[in-house]
Every structure is written in structure tokens, then in C-alpha cells.
C-alpha positions in Angstrom: 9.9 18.5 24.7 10.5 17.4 21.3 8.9 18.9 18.4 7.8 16.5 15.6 9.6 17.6 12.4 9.6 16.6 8.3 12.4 14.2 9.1 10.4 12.1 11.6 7.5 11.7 9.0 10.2 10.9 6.5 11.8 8.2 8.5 8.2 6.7 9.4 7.2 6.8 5.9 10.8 5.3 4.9 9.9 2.1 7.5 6.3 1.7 6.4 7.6 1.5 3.0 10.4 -1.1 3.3 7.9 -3.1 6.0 5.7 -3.3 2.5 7.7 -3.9 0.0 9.3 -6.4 2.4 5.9 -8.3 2.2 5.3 -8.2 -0.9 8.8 -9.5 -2.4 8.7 -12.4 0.4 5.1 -13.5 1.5 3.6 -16.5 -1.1 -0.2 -15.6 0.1 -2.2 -12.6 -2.0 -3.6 -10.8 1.1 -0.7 -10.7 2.5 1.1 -9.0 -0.8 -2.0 -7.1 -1.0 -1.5 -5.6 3.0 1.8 -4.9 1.9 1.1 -2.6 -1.3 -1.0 -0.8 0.8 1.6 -0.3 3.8 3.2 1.1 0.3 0.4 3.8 -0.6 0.0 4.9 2.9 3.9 5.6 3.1 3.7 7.6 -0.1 0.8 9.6 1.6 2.7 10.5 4.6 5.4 11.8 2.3 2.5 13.7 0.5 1.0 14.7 3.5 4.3 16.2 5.1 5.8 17.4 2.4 2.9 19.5 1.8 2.7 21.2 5.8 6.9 21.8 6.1 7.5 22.4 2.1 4.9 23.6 0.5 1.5 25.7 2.1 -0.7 25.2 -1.0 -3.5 21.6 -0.3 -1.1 19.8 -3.1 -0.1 17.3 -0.9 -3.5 16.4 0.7 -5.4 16.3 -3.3 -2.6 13.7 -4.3 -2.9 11.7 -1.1 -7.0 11.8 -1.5 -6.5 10.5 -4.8 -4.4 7.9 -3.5 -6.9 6.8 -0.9 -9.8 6.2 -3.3 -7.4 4.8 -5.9 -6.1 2.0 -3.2 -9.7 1.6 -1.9 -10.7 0.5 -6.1 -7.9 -1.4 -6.5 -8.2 -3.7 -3.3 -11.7 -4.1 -4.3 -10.9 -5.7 -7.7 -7.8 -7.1 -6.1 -10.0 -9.0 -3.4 -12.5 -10.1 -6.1 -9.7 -11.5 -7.8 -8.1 -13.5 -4.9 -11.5 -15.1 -4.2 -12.3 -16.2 -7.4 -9.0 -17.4 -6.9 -9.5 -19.2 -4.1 -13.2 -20.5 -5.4 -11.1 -22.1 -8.3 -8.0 -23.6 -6.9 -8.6 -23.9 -3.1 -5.7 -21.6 -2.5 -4.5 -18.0 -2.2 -0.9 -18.9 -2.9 0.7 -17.5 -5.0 2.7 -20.1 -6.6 -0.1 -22.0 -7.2 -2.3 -19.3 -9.0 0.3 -18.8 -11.7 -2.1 -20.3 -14.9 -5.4 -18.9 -16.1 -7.1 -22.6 -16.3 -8.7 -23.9 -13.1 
């Protein structure tokens, strides 16, 4: 059997992260942007996460990714309150529409 090592985290975490920053830079519609900063976070917690059981024995790692998690949850709450007042204003969650603070 194989053991699961650092550099199979790391090459998850690498994937995760270029899956999200993929839909962020190409997708026009805010939840989708949105699902992609958070395929984002949760590839910096795997790092965080793994870095701190191969590298490093102190709870570092899990702290920082903690922090991360209740970070991401507050900021896709306000993020989501922003896309539906969006949506209540223009009829729309794209992007290219939303890009003027009159309604």
C-alpha cells in the first residue's frame, strides 16, 4: 500500500486552488466567483493543515486554518447579502451588469 504523504496534500491543494482561481477569472455570475474564492481558502487550509502534521508538530497550522474557516464563513455572508441586493436591484447576478452603484 501507498502511504499518503505532504506531496499528495500539496498537489490536491495545488488543483483546488487553480480549479478556483479558474472560476473566478472566467465565470461572469457572483456565486459562481464566490464558490471559486472559497475552492481558494479551502486549498490554503489544506496547505495549513499539512504543513502543520509533516513540518511542524506545534497546532499552528490548524489555529490559522480555524481562522480561515470563520473568516470565509463572514465574508460569504456579506458577500451573499450583497449579490441579492444585487439581484433585488438589477434582476441579475452578472457580473458585467452590476458594475455601477445606481439601480
Amino acid at each position: 500500500m501507498m502511504a499518503v504523504g505532504l506531496h499528495h496534500f500539496l498537489v490536491l491543494s495545488a488543483l483546488l486552488f487553480v480549479l478556483g482561481l479558474l472560476a473566478v477569472i472566467t465565470k461572469k455570475n457572483a456565486v459562481t466567483v464566490l464558490m471559486g474564492i472559497e475552492l481558494i481558502l479551502n486549498a490554503a487550509n489544506i496547505n495549513f493543515i499539512a504543513f502543520s502534521r509533516y513540518v511542524d508538530t506545534d497546532l499552528d497550522g490548524q489555529l490559522f486554518a480555524l481562522f480561515v474557516i470563520i473568516t470565509a464563513a463572514a465574508a460569504a455572508a456579506v458577500a451573499l447579502a450583497i449579490v441579492l441586493n444585487i439581484y433585488k436591484q438589477m434582476r441579475s447576478v452578472n457580473l458585467d451588469e452590476a458594475d455601477t452603484l445606481a439601480g
